[in-house]
C-alpha positions as CSV (number, residue, x, y, z in Angstrom):
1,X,26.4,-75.5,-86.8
2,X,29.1,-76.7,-84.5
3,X,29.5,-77.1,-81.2
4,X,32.4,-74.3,-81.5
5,X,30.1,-71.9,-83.4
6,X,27.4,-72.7,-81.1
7,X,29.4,-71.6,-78.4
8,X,30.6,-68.5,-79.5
9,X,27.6,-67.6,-80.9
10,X,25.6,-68.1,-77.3
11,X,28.9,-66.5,-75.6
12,X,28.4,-63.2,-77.9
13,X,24.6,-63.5,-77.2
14,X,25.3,-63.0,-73.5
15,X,28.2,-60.5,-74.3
16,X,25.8,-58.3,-76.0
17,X,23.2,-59.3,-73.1
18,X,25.2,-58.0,-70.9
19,X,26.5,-54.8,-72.8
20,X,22.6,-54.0,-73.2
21,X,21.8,-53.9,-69.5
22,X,24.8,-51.5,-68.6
23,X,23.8,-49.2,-71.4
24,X,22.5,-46.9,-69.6
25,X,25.5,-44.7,-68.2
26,X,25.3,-41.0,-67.7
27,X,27.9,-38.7,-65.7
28,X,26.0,-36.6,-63.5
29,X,26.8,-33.2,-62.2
30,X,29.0,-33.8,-59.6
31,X,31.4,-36.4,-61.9
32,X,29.9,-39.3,-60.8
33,X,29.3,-42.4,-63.1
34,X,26.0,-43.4,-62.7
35,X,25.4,-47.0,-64.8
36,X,21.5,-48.6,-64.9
37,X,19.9,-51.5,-66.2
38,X,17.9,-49.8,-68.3
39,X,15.9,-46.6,-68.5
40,X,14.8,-45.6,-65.3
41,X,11.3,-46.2,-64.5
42,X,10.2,-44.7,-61.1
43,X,12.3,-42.1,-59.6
44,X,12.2,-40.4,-56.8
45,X,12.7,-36.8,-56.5
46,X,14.8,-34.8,-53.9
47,X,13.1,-31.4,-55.4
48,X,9.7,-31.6,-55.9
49,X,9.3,-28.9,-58.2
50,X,11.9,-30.9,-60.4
51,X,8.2,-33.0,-61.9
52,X,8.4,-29.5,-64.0
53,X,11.9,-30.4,-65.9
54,X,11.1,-33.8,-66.2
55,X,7.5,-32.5,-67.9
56,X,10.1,-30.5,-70.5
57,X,11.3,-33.8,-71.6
58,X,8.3,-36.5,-71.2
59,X,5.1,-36.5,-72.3
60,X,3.8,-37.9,-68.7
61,X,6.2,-37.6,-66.1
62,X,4.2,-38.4,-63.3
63,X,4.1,-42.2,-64.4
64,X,8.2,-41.7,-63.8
65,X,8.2,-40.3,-60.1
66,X,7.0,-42.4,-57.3
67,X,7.9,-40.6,-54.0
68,X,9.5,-36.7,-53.7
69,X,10.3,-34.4,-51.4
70,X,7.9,-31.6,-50.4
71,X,9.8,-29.3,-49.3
72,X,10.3,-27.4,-52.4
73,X,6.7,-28.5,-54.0
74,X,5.1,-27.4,-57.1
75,X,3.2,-24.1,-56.8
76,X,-0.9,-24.7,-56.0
77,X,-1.8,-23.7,-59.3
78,X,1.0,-25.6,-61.4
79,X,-0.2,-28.8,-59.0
80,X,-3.7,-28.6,-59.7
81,X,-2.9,-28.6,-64.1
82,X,-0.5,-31.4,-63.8
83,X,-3.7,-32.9,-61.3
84,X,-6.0,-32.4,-63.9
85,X,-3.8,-33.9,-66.8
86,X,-2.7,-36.7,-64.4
87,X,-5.2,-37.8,-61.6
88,X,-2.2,-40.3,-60.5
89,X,-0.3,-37.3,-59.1
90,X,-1.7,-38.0,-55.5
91,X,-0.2,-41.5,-55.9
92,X,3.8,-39.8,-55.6
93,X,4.7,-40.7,-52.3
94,X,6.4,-38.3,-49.7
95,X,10.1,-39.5,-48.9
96,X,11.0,-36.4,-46.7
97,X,10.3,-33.1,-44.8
98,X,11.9,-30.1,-43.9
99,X,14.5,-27.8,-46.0
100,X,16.6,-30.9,-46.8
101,X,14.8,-33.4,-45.1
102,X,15.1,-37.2,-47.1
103,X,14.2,-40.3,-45.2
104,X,16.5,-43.7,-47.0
105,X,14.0,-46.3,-45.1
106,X,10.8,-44.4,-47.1
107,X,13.0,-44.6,-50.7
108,X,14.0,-47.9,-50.3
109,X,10.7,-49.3,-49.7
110,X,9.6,-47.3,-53.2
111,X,12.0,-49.5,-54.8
112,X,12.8,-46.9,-57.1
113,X,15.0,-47.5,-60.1
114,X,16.5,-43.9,-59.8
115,X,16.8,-41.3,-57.2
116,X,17.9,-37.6,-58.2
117,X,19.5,-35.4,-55.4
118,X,21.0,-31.8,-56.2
119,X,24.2,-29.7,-55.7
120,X,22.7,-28.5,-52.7
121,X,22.0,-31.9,-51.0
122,X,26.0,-32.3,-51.7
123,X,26.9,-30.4,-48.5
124,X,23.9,-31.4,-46.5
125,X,25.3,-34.2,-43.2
126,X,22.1,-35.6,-43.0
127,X,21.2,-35.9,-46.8
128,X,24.9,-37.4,-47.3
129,X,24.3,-40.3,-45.2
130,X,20.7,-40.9,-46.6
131,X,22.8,-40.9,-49.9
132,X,25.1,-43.7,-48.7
133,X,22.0,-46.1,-47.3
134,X,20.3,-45.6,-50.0
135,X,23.3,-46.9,-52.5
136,X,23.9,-49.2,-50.2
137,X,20.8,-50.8,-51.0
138,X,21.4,-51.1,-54.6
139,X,19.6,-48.3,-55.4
140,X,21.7,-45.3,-58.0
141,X,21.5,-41.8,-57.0
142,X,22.5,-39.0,-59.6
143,X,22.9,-35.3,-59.1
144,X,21.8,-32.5,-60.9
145,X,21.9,-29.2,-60.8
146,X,19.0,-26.0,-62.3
147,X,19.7,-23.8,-59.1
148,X,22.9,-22.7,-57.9
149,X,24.8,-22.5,-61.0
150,X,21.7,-22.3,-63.5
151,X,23.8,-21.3,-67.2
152,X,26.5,-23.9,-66.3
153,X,24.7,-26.5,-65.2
154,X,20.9,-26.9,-66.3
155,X,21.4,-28.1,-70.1
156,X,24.2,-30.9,-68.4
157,X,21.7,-31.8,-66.0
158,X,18.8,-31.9,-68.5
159,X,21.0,-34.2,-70.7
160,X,21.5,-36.3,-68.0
161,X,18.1,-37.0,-66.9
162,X,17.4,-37.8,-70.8
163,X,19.6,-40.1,-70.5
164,X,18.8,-42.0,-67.3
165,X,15.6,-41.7,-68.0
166,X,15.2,-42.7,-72.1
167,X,14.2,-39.2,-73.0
168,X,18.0,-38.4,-74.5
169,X,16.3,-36.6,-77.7
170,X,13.7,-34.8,-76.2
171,X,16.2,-33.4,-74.2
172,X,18.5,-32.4,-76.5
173,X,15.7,-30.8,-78.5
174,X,15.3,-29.2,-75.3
175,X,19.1,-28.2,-74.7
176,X,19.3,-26.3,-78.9
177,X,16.3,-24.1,-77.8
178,X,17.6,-22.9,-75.3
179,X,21.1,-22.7,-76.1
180,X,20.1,-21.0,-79.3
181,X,18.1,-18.3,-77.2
182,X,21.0,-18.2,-74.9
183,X,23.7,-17.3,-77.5
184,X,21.7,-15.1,-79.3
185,X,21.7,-12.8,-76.2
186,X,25.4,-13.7,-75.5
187,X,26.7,-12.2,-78.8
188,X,24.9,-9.4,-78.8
189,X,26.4,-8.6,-75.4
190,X,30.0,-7.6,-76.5
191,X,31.9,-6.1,-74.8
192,X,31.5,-2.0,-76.0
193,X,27.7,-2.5,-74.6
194,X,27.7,-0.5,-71.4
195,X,26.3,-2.4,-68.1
196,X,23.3,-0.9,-66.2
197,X,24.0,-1.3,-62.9
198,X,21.2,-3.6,-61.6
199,X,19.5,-4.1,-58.0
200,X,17.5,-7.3,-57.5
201,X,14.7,-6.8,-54.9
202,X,13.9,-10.6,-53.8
203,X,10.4,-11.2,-52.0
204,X,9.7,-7.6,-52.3
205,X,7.4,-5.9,-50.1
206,X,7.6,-1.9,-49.4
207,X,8.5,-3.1,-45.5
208,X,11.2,-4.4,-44.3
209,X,13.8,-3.6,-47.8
210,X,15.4,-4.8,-48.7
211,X,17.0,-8.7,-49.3
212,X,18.8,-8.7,-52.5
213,X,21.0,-11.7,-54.3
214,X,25.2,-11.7,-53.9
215,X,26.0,-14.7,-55.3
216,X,24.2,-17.7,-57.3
217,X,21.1,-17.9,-59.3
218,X,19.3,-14.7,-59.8
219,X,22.9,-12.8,-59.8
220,X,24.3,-15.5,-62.8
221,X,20.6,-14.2,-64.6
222,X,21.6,-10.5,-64.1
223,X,24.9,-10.9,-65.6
224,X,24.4,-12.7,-68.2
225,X,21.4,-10.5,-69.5
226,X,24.1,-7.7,-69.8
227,X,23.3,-6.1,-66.2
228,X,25.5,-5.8,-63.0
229,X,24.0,-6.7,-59.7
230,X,25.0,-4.0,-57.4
231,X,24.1,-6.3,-54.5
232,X,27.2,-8.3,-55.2
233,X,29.4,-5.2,-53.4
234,X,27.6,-6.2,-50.0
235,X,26.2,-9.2,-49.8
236,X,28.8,-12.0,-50.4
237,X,26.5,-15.2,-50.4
238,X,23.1,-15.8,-52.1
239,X,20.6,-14.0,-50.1
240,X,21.1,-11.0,-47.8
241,X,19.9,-7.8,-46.4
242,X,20.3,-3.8,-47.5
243,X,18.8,-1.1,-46.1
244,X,16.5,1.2,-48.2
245,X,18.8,4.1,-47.3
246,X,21.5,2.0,-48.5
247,X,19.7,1.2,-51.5
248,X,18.5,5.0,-52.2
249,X,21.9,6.1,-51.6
250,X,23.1,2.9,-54.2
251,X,21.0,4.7,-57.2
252,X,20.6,1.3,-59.6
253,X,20.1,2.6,-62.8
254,X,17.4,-0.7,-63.3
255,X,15.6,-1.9,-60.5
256,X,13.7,-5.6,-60.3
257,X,11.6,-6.8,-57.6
258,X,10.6,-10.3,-57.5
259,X,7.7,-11.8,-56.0
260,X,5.0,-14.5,-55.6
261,X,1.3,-15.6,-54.3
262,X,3.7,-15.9,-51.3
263,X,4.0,-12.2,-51.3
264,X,0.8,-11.2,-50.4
265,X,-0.2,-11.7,-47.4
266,X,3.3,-9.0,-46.8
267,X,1.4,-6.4,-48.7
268,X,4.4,-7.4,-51.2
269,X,4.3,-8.1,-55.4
270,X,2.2,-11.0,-56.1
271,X,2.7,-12.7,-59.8
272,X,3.4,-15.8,-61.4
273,X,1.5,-19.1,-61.6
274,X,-2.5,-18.2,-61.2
275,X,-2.2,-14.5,-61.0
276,X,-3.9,-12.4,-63.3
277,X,-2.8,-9.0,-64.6
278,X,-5.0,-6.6,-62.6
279,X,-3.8,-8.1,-59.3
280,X,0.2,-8.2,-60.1
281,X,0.0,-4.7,-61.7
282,X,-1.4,-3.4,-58.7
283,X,0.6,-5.0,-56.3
284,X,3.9,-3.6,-58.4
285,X,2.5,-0.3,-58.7
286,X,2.3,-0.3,-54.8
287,X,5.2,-1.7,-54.1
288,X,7.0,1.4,-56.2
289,X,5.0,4.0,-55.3
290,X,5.8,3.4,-51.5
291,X,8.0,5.9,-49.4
292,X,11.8,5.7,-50.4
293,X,10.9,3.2,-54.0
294,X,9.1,6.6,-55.2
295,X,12.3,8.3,-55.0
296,X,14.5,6.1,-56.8
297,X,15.8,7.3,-60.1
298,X,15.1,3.9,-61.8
299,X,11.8,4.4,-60.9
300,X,11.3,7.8,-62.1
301,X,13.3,7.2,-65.3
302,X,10.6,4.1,-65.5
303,X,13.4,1.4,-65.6
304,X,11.6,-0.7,-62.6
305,X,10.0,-4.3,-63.3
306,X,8.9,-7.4,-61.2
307,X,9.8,-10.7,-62.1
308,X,7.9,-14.4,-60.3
309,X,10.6,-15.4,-58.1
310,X,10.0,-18.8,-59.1
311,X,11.6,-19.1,-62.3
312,X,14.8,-19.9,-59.9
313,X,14.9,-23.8,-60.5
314,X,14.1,-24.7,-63.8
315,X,15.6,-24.5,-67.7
316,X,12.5,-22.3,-68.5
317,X,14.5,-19.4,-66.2
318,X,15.6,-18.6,-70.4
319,X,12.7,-16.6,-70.8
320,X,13.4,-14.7,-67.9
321,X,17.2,-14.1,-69.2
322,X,15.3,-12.9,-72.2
323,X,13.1,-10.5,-70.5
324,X,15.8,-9.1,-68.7
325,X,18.1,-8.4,-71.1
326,X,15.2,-6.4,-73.0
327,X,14.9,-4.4,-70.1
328,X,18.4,-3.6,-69.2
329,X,19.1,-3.2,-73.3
330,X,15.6,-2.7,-74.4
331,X,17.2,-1.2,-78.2
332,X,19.5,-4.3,-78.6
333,X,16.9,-6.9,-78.1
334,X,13.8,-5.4,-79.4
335,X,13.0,-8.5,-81.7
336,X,13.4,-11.0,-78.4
337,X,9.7,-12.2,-76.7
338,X,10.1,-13.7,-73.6
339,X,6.5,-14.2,-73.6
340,X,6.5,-15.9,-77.1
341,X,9.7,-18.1,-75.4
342,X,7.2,-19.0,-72.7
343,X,4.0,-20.1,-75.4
344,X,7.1,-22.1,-77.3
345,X,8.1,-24.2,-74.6
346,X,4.2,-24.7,-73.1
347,X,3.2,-25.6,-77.4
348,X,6.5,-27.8,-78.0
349,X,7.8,-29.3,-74.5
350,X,5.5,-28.9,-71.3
351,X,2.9,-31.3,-70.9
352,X,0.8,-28.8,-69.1
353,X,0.3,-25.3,-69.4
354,X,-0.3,-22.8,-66.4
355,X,-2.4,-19.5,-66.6
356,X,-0.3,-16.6,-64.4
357,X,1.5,-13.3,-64.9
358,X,5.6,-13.7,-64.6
359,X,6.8,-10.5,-65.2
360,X,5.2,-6.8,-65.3
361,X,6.5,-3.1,-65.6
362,X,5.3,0.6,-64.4
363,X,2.1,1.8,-66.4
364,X,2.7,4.2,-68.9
């Protein structure tokens, strides 16, 4: 060989050398080019709960995640089956406290390869400047986004931490499940079907009614299951208040409570990871049996449910799109299982699976 071929055969060596370690590029939600060496290997977590979605796309996510933010933690119960599975969990370090809490000086001495913030970290003063130290040190910081605009942004933000983090056909295994589901209940929903008007009781108890959704997550569920959320005409922003009378004198044609294990020391409905059927029955039949619930006409005409409040943050929220579009057009989707959606994703994706109730509806 040459000296000339040599050369340019070591200079297109290095070229592709060089092409290899920025081959890892992703866009993340916010627009942002995001390049790394290679596959991320120890990321840290702004939501904790967030171990979950990277479960849906790797068969051990733990061995990804070395610090997170606790603020937003895994339920008990989901904790103690990833625990079980993955006795390393303990070994994720804390980077933060509080609502929004994130300390740079704890994530930089991770040395992570990846941190992951959220839309909601976007507007958050102290989070922004953590953001800043921690690029300054070298260290890449994507956004995603399962919360605050789930059907727009969840499948993007699964893509992109496939991408980041080598798991690009997992995800998009991942991404035709649900977008499959997701169309199937889209094109049934044309627009001749007629629109119950809908009334999401959040953290439901029989005292103290009523908070309800305006904008955001739970409201983007209802209307895309085929439903309108009647809270949307008075509350303006994601959470906010009614009063009973004001719901009584609303009439929903479907009401939904949501609750949690959080829920019962209120006297509230209590489902979802760890609960069993007896108890969240029981709690629901309660909670609509009380003083001014009784009387509503979804409740008589037995269109009332409960729902685990917690499906709010991750891509499996499509079983709960499911299940409410069976409710709110229980003849048009007769052939949809939510519950079958939930055994398909815990058989083909999670790396765990979690005993609990998620949804339940008046006795007949």
């Amino acid at each position: 060989m040459t000296l000339t071929r040599a050369l340019l055969a070591a200079l297109a060596l290095i070229a592709s050398l060089a092409s290899a370690r920025a081959d890892v590029t992703a866009t993340d939600i916010l627009g942002r080019e995001v390049t790394l060496p290679k596959p991320a290997e120890h990321v840290v977590l702004a939501e904790a709960r967030h171990l979950a979605v990277l479960g849906l796309i790797h068969d051990d996510p733990v061995a990804l995640v070395s610090g997170w933010r606790l603020a937003r933690a895994l339920d008990e119960p989901t904790l103690a089956a990833y625990r079980a599975k993955f006795p390393n969990l303990d070994q994720i370090r804390p980077v933060g406290a509080g609502a929004r809490g994130l300390s740079a000086e704890a994530i930089i001495a991770l040395h992570p390869d990846l941190v992951v913030l959220t839309l909601v970290d976007q507007n958050d003063p102290a989070t922004e400047l953590a953001r800043q130290q921690i690029e300054a040190a070298g260290i890449p910081v994507a956004y995603v986004d399962f919360f605050s605009h789930p059907q727009e942004n969840s499948m993007p933000s699964l893509r992109i931490l496939g991408k980041l983090t080598g798991a690009e056909d997992r995800a998009e295994e991942f991404a035709e499940f649900y977008e499959t589901r997701l169309d199937r209940i889209r094109d049934r929903l044309t627009p001749a079907v007629p629109r119950p008007r809908v009334f999401f009781h959040v953290h439901a108890a029989p005292t103290g009614c009523c908070a309800t959704v305006g904008t955001g997550v739970f409201h983007d569920f209802i209307t895309t299951a085929g439903g309108v959320n009647i809270g949307n005409e008075t509350v303006k922003t994601v959470q906010g208040n009614v009063s009973l009378e004001a719901l009584i004198a609303a009439d929903p044609d479907v009401y939904v409570a949501t609750g949690g294990t959080h829920m019962a020391a209120r006297g509230g409905l209590v489902l979802g990871s760890g609960v069993d059927a007896d108890t969240a029955q029981a709690s629901f039949d309660a909670l609509i049996s009380a003083p001014g619930f009784s009387a509503l006409r979804a409740v008589q005409d037995g269109r009332a449910a409960g729902v685990w409040h917690m499906f709010n943050d991750s891509p499996v929220h499509i079983a709960l799109i499911e299940y409410l579009a069976k409710t709110f057009h229980p003849d048009l989707f007769q052939d949809v299982d939510p519950n079958a959606t939930l055994a398909e994703i815990n058989a083909r994706f999670s790396p765990v699976t979690v005993p609990g109730t998620w949804w339940v509806t008046e006795r007949k």
